[in-house]
CHARMM-style PDB file with segment names, atoms N, HN, CA, C and O in Angstrom:
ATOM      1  N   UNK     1       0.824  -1.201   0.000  1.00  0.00      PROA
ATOM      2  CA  UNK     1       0.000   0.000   0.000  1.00  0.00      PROA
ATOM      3  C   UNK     1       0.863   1.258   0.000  1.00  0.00      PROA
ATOM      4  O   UNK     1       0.608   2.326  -0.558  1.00  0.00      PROA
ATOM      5  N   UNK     2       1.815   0.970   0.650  1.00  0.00      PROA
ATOM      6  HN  UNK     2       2.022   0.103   1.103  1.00  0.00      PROA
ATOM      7  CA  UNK     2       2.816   2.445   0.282  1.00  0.00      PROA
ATOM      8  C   UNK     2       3.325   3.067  -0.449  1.00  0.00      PROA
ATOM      9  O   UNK     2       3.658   4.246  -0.575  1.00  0.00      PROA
ATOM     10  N   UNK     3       3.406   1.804  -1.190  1.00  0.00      PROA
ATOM     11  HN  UNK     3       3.135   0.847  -1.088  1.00  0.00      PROA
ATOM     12  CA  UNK     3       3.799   2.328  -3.192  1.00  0.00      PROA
ATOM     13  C   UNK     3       3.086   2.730  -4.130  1.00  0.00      PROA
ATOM     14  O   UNK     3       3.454   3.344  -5.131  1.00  0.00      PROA
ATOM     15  N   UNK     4       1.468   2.218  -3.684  1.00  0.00      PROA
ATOM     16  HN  UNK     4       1.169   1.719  -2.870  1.00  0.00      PROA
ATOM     17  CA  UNK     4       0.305   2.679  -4.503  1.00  0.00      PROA
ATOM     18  C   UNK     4       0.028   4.003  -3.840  1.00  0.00      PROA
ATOM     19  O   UNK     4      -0.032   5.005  -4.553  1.00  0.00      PROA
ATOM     20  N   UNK     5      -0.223   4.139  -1.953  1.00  0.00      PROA
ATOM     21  HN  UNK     5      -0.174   3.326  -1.374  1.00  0.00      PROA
ATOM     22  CA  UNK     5      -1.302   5.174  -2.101  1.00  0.00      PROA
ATOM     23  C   UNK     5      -0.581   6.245  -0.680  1.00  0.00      PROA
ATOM     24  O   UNK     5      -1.172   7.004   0.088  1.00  0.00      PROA
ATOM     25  N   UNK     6       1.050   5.855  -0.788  1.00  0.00      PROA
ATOM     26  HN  UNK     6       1.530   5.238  -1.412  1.00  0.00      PROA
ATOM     27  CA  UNK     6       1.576   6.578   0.181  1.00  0.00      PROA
ATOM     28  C   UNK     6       1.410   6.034   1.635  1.00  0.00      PROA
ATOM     29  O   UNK     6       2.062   6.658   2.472  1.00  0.00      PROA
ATOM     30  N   UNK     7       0.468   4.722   2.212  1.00  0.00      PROA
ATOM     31  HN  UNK     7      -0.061   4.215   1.532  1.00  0.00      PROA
ATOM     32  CA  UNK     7      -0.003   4.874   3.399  1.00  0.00      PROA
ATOM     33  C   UNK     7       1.296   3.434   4.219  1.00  0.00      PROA
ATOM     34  O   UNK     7       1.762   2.491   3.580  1.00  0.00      PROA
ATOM     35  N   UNK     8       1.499   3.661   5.329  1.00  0.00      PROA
ATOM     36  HN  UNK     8       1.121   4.427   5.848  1.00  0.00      PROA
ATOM     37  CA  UNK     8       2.381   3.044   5.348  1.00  0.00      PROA
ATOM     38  C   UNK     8       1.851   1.603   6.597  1.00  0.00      PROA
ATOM     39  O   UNK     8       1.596   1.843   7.778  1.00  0.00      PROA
ATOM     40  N   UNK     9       1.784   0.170   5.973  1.00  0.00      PROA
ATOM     41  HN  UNK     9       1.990  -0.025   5.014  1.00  0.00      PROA
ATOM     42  CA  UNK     9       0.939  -0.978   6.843  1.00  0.00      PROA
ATOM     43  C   UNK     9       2.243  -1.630   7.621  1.00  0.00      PROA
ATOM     44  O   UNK     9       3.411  -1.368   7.335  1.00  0.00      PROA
ATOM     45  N   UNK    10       1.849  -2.449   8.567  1.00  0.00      PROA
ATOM     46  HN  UNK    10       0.900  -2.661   8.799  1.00  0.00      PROA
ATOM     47  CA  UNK    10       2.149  -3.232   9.701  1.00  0.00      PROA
ATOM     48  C   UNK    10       1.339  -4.112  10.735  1.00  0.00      PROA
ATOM     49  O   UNK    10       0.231  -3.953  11.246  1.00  0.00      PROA
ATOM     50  N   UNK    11       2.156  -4.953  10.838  1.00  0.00      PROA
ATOM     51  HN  UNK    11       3.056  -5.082  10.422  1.00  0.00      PROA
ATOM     52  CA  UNK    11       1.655  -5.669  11.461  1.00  0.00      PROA
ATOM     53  C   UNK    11       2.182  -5.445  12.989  1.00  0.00      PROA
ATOM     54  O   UNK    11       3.226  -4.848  13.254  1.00  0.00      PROA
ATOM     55  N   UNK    12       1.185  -6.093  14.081  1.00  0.00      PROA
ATOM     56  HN  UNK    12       0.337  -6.578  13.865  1.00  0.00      PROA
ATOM     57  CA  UNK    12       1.847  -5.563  15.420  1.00  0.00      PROA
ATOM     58  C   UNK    12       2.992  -6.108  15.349  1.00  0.00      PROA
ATOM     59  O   UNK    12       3.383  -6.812  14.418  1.00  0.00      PROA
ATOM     60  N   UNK    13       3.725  -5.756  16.534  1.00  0.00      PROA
ATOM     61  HN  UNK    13       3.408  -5.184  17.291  1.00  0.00      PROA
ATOM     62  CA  UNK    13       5.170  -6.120  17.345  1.00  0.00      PROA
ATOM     63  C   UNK    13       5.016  -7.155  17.655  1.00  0.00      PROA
ATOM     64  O   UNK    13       3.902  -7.656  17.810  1.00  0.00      PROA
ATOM     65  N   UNK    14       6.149  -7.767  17.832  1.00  0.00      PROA
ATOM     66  HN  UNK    14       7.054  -7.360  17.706  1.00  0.00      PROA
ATOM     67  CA  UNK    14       6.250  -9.154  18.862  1.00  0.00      PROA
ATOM     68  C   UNK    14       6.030  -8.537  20.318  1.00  0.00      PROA
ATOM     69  O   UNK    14       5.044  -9.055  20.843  1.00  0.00      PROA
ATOM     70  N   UNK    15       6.604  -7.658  21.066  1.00  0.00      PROA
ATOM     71  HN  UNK    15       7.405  -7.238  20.639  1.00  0.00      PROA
ATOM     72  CA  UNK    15       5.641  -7.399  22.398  1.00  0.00      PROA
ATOM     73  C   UNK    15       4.447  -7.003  22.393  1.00  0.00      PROA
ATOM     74  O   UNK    15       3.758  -7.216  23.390  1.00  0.00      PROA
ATOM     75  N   UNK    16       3.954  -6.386  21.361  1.00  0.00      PROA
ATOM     76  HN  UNK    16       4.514  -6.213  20.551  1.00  0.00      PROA
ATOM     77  CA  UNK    16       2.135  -6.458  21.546  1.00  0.00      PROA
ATOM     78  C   UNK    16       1.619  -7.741  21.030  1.00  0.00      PROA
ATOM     79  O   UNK    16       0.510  -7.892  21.542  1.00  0.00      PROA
ATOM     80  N   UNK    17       1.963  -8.966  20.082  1.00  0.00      PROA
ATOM     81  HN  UNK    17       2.864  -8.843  19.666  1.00  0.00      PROA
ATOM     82  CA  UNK    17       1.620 -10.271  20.686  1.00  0.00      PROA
ATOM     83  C   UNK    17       1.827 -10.798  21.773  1.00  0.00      PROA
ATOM     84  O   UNK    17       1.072 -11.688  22.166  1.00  0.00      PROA
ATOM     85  N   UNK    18       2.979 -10.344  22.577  1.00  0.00      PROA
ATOM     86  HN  UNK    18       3.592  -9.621  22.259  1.00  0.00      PROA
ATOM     87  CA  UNK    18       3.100 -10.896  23.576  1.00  0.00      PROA
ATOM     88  C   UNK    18       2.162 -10.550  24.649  1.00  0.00      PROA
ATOM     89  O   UNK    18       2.269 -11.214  25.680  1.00  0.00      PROA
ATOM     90  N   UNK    19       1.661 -10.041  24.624  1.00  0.00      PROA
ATOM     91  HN  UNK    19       1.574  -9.502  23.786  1.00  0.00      PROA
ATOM     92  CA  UNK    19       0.739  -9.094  25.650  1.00  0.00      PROA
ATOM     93  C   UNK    19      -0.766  -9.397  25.292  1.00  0.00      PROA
ATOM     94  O   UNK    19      -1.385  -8.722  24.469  1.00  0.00      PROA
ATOM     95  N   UNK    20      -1.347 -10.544  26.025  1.00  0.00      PROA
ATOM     96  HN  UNK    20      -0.844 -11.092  26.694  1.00  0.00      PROA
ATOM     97  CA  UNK    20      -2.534 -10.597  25.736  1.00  0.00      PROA
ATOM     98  C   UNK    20      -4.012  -9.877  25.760  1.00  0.00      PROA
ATOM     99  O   UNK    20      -5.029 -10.192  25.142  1.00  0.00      PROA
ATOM    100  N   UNK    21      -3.773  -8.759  26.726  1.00  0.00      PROA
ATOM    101  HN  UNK    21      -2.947  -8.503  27.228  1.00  0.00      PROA
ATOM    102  CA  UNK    21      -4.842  -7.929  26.401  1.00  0.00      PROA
ATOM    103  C   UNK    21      -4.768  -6.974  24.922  1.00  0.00      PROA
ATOM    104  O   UNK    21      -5.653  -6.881  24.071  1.00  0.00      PROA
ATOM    105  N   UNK    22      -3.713  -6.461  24.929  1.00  0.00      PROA
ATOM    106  HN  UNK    22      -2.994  -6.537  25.619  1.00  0.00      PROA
ATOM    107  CA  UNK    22      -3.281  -6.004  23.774  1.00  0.00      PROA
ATOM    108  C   UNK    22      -4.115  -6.084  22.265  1.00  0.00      PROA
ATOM    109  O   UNK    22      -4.691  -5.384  21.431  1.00  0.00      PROA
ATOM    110  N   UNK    23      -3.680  -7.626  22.616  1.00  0.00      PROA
ATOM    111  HN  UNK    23      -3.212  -8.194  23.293  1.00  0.00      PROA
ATOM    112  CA  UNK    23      -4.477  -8.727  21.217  1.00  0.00      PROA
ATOM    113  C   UNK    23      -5.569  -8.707  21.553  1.00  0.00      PROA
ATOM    114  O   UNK    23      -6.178  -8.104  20.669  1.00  0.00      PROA
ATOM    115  N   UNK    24      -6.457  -9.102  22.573  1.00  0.00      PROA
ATOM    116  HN  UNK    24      -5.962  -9.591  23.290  1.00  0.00      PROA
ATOM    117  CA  UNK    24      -7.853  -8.750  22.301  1.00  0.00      PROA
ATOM    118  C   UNK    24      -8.308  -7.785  22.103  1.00  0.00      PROA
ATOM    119  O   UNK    24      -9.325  -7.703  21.414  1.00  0.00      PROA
ATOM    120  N   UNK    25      -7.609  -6.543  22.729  1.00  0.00      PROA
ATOM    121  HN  UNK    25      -6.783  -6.610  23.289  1.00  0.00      PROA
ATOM    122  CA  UNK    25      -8.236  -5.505  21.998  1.00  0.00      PROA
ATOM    123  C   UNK    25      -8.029  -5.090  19.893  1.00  0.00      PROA
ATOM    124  O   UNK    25      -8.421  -4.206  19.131  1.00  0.00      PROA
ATOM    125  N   UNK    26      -7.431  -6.002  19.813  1.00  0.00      PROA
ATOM    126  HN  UNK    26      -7.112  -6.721  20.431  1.00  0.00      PROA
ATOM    127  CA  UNK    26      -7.394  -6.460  17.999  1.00  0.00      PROA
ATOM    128  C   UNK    26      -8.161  -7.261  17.381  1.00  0.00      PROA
ATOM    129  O   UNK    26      -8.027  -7.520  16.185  1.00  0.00      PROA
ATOM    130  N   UNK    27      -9.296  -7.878  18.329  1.00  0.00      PROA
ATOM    131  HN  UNK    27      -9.404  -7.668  19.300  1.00  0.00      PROA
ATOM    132  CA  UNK    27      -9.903  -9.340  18.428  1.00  0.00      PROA
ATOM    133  C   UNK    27     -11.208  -8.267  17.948  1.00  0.00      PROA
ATOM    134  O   UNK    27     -11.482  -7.313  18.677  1.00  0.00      PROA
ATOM    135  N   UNK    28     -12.072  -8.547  16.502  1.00  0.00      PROA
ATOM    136  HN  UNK    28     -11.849  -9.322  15.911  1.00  0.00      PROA
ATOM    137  CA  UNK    28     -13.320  -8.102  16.192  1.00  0.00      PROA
ATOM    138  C   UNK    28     -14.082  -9.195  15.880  1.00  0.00      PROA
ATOM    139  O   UNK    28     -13.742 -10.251  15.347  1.00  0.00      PROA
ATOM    140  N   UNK    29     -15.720  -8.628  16.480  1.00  0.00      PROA
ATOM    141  HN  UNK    29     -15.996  -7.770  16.913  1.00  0.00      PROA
ATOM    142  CA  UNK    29     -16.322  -9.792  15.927  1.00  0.00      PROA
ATOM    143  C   UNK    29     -16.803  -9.426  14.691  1.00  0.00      PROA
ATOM    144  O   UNK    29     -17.122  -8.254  14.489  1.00  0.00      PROA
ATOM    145  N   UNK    30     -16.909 -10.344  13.758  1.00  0.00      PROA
ATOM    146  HN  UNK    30     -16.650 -11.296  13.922  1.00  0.00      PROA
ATOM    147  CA  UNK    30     -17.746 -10.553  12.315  1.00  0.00      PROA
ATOM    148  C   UNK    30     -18.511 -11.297  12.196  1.00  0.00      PROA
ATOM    149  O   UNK    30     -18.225 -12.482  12.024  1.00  0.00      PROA
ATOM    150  N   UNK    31     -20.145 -10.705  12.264  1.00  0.00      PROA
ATOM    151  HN  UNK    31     -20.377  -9.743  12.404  1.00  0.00      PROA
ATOM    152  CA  UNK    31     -21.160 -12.131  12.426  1.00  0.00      PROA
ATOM    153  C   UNK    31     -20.714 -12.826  13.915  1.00  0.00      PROA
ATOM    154  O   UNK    31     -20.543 -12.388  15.053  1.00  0.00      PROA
ATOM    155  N   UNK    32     -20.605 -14.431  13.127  1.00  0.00      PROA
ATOM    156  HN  UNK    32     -20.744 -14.787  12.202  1.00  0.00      PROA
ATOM    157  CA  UNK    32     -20.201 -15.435  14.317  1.00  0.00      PROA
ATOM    158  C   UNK    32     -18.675 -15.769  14.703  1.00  0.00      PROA
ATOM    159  O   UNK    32     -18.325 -16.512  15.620  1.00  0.00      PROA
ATOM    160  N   UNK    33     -17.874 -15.101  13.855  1.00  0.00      PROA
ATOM    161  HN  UNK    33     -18.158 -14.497  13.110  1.00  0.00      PROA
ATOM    162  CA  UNK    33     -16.535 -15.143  13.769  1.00  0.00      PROA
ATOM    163  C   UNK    33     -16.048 -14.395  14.865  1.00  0.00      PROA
ATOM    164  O   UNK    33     -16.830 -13.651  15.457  1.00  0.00      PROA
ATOM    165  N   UNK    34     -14.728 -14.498  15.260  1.00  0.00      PROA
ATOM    166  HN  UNK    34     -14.093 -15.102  14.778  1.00  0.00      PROA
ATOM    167  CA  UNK    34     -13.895 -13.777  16.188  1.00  0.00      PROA
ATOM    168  C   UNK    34     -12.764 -13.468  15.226  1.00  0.00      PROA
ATOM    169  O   UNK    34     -11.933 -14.376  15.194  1.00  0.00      PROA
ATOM    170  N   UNK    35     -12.430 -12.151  14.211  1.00  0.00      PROA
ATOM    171  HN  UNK    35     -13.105 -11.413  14.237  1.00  0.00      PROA
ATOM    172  CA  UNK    35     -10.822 -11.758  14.098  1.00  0.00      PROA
ATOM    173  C   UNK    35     -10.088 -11.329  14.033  1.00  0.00      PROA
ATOM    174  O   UNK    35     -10.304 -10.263  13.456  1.00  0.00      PROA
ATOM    175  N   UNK    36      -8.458 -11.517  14.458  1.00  0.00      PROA
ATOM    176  HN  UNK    36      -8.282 -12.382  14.926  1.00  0.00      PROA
ATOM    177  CA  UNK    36      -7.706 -10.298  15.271  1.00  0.00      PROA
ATOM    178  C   UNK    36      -7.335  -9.611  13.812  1.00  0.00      PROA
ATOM    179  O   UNK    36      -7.125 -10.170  12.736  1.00  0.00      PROA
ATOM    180  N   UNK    37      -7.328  -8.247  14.141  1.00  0.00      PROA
ATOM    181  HN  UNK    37      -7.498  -7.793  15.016  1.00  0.00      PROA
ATOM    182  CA  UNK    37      -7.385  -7.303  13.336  1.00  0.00      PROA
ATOM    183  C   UNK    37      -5.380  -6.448  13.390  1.00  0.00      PROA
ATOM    184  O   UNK    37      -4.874  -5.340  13.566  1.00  0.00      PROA
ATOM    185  N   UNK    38      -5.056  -7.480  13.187  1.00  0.00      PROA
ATOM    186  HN  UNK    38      -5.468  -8.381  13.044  1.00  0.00      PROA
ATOM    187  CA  UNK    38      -3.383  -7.046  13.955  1.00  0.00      PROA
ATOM    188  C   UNK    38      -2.422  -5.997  12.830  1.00  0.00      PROA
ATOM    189  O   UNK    38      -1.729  -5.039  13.171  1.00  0.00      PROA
ATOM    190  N   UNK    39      -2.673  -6.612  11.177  1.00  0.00      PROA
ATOM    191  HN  UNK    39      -3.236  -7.391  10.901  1.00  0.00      PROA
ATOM    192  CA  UNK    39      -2.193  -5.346  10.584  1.00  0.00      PROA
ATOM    193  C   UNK    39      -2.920  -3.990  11.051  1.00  0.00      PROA
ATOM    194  O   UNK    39      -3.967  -3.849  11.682  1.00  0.00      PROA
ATOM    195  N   UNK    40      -2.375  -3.412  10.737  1.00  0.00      PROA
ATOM    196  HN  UNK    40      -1.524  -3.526  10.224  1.00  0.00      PROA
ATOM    197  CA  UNK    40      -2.333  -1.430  10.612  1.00  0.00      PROA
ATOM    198  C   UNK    40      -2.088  -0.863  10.161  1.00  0.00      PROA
ATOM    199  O   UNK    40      -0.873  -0.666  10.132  1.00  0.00      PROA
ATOM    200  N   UNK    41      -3.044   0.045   9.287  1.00  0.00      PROA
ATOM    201  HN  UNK    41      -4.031  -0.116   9.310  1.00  0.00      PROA
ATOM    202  CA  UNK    41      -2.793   1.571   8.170  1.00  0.00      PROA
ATOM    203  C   UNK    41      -2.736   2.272   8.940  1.00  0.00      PROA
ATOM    204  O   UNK    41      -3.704   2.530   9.656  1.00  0.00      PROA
ATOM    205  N   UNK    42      -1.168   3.025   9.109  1.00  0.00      PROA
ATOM    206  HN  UNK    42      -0.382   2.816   8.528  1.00  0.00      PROA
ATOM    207  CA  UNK    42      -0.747   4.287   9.778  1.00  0.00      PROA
ATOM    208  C   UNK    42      -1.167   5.641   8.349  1.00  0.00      PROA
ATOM    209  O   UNK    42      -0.509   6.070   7.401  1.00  0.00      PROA
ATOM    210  N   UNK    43      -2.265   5.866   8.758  1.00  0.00      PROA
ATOM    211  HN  UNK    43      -2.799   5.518   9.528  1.00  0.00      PROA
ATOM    212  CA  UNK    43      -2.120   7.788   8.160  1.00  0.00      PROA
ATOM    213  C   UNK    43      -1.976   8.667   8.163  1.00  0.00      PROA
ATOM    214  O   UNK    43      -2.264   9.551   7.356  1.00  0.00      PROA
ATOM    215  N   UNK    44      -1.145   8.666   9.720  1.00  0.00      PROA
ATOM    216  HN  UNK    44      -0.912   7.948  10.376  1.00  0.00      PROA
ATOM    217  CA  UNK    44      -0.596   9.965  10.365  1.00  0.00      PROA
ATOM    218  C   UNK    44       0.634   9.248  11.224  1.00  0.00      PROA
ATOM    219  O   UNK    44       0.592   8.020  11.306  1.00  0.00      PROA
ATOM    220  N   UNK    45       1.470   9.790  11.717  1.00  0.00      PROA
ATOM    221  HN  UNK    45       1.503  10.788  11.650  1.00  0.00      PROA
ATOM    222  CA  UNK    45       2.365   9.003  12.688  1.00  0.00      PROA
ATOM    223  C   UNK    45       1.641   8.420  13.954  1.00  0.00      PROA
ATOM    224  O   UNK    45       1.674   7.224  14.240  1.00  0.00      PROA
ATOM    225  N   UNK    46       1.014   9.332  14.650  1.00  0.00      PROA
ATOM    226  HN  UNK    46       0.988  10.304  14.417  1.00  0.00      PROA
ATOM    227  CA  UNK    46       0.279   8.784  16.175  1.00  0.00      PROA
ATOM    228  C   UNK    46      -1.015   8.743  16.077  1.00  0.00      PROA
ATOM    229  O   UNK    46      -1.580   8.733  17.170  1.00  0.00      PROA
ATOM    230  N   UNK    47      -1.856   8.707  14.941  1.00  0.00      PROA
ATOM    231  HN  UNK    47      -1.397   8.715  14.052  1.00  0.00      PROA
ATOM    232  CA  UNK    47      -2.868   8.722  15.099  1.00  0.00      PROA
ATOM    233  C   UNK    47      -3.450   8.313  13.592  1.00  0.00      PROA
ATOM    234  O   UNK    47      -2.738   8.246  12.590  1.00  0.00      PROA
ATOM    235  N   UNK    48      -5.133   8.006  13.634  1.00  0.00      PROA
ATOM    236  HN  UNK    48      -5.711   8.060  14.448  1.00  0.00      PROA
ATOM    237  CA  UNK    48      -5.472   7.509  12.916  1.00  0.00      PROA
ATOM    238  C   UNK    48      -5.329   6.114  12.224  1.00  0.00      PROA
ATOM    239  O   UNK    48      -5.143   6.154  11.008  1.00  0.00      PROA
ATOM    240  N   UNK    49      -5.392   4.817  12.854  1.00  0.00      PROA
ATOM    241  HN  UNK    49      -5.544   4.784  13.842  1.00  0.00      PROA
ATOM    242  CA  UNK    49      -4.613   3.572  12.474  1.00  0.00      PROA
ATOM    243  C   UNK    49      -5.976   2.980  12.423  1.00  0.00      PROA
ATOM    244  O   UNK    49      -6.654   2.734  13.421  1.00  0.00      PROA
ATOM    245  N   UNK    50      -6.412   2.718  10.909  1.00  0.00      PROA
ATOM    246  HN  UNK    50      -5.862   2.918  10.098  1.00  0.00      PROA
ATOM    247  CA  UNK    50      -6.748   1.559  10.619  1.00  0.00      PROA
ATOM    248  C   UNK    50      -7.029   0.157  10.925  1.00  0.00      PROA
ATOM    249  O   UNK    50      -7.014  -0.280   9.774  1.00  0.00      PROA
ATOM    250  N   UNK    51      -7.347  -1.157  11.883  1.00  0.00      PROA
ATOM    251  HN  UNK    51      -7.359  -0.803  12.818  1.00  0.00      PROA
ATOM    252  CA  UNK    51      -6.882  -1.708  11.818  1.00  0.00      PROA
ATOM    253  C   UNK    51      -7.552  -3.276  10.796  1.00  0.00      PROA
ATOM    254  O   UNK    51      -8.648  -3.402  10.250  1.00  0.00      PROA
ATOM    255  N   UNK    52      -6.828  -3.886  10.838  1.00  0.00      PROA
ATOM    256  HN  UNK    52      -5.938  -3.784  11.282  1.00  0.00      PROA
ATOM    257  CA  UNK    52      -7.457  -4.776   9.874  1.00  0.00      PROA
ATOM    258  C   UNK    52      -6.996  -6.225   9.492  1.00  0.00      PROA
ATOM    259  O   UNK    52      -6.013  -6.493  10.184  1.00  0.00      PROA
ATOM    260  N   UNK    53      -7.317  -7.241   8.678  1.00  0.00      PROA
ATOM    261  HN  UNK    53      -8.115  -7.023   8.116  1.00  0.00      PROA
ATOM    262  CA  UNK    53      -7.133  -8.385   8.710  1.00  0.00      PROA
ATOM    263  C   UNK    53      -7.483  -9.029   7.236  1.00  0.00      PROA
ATOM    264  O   UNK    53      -8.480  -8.730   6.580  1.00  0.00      PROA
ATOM    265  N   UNK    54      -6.675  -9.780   6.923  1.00  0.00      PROA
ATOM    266  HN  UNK    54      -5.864 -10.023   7.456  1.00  0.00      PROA
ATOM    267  CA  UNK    54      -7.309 -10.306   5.168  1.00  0.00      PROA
ATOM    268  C   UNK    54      -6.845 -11.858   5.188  1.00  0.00      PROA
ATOM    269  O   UNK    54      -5.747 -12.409   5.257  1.00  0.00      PROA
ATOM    270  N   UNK    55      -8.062 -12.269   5.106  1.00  0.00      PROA
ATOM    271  HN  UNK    55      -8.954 -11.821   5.051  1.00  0.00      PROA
ATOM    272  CA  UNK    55      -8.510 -13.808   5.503  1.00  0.00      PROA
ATOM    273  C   UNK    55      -9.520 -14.158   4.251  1.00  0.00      PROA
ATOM    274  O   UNK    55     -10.673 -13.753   4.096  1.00  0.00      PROA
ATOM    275  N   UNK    56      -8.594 -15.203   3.233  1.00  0.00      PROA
ATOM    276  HN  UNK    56      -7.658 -15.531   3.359  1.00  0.00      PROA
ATOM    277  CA  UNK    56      -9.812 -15.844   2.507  1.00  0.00      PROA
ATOM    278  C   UNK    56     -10.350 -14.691   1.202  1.00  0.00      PROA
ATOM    279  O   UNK    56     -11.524 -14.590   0.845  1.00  0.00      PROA
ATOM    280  N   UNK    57      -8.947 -13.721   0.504  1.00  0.00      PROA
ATOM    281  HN  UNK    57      -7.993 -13.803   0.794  1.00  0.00      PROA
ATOM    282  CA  UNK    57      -9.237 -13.276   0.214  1.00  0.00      PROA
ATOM    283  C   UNK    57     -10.636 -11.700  -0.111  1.00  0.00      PROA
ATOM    284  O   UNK    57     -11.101 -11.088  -1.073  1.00  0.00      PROA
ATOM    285  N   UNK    58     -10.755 -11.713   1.266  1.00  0.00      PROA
ATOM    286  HN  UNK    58     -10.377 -12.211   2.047  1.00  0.00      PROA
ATOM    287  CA  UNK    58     -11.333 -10.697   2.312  1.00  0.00      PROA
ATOM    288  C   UNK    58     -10.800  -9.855   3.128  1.00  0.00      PROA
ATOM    289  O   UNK    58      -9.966 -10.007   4.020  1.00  0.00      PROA
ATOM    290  N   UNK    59     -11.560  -8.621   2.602  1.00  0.00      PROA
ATOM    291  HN  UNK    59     -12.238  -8.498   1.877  1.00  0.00      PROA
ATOM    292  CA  UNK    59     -10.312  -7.480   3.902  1.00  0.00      PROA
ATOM    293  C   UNK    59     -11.596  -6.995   4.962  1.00  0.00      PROA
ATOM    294  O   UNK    59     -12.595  -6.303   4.765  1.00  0.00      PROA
ATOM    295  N   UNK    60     -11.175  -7.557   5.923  1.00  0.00      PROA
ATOM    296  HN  UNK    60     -10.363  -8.120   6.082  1.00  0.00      PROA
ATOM    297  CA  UNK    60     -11.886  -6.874   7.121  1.00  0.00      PROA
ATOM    298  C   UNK    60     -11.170  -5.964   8.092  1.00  0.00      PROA
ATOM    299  O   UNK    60     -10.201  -6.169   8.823  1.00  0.00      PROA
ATOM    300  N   UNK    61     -12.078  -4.684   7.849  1.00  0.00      PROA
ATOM    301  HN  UNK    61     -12.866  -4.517   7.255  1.00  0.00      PROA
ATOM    302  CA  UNK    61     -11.609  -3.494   8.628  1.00  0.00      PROA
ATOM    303  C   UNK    61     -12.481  -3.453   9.698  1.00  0.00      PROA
ATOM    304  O   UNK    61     -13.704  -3.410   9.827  1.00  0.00      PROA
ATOM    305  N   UNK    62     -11.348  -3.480  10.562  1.00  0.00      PROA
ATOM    306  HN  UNK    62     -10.355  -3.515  10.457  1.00  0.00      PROA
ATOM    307  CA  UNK    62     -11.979  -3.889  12.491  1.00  0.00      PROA
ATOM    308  C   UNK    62     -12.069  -2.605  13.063  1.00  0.00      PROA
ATOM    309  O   UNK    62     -13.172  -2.135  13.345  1.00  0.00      PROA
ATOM    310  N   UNK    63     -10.970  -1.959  13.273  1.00  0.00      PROA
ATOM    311  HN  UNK    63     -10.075  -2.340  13.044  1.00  0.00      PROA
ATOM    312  CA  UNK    63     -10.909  -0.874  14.228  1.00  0.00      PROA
ATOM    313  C   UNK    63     -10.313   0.436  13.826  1.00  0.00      PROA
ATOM    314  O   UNK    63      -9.160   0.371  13.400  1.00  0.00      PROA
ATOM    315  N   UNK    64     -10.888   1.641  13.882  1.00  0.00      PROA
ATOM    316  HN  UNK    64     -11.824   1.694  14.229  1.00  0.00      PROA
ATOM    317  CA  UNK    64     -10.367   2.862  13.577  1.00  0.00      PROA
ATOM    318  C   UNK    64      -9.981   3.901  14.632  1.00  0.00      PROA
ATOM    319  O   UNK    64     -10.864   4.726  14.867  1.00  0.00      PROA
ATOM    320  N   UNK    65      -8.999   4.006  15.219  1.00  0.00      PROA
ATOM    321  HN  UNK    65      -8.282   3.336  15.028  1.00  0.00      PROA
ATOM    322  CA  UNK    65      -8.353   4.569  16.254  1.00  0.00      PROA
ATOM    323  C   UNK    65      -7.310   5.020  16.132  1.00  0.00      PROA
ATOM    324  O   UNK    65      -6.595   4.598  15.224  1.00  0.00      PROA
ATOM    325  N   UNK    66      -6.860   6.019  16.986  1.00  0.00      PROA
ATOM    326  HN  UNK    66      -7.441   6.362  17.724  1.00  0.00      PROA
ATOM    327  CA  UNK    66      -5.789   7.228  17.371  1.00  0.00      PROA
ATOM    328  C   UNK    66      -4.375   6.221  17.357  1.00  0.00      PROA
ATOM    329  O   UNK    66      -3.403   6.291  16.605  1.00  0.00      PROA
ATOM    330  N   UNK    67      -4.659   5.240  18.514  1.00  0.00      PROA
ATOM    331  HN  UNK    67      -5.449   5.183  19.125  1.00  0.00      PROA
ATOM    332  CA  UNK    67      -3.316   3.993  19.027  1.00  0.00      PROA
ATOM    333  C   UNK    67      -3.944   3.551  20.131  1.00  0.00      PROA
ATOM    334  O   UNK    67      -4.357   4.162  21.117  1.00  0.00      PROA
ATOM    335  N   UNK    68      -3.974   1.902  19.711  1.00  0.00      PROA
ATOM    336  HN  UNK    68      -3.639   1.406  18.910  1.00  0.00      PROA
ATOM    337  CA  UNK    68      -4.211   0.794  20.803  1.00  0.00      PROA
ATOM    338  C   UNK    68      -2.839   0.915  21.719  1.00  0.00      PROA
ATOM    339  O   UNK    68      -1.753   1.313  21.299  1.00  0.00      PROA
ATOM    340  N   UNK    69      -3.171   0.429  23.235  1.00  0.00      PROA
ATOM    341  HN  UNK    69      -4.054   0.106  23.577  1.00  0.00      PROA
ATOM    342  CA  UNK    69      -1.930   0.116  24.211  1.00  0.00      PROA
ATOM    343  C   UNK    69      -1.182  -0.940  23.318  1.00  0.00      PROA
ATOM    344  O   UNK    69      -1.696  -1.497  22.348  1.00  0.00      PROA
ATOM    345  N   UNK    70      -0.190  -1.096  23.667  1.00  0.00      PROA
ATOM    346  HN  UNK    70       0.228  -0.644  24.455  1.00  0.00      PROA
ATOM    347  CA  UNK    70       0.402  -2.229  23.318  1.00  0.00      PROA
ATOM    348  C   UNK    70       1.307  -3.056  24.618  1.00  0.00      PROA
ATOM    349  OT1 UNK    70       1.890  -4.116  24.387  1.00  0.00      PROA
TER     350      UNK     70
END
């Protein structure tokens, strides 16, 4: 995405996997599904992050926030 539209993605850290509240707060439900939403579109440095998940040729956008704890 950074080469197409400038925006720059990631996936969490290894200490915010490590940190299990962390991850649930990445954890969306869809329907009957539970899923963690762990990449991230940064569109500003501290704020504005996207978050999201692509499963099965599906992009599910979970959470739109400033910055989760990690």
């Amino acid at each position: 995405m950074s080469v197409v539209a400038e925006v720059v993605c990631s996936p969490e850290s290894a200490n915010t996997h490590a940190n299990r509240a962390a991850m649930r707060r990445r954890t969306v439900r869809f329907g009957d599904r539970s899923i963690v939403c762990e990449w991230h579109a940064k569109l500003e440095p501290t704020r504005n992050r996207v978050h999201f998940a692509i499963e099965e040729d599906r992009v599910y956008i979970g959470l739109f926030v400033d910055h989760l704890p990690t």
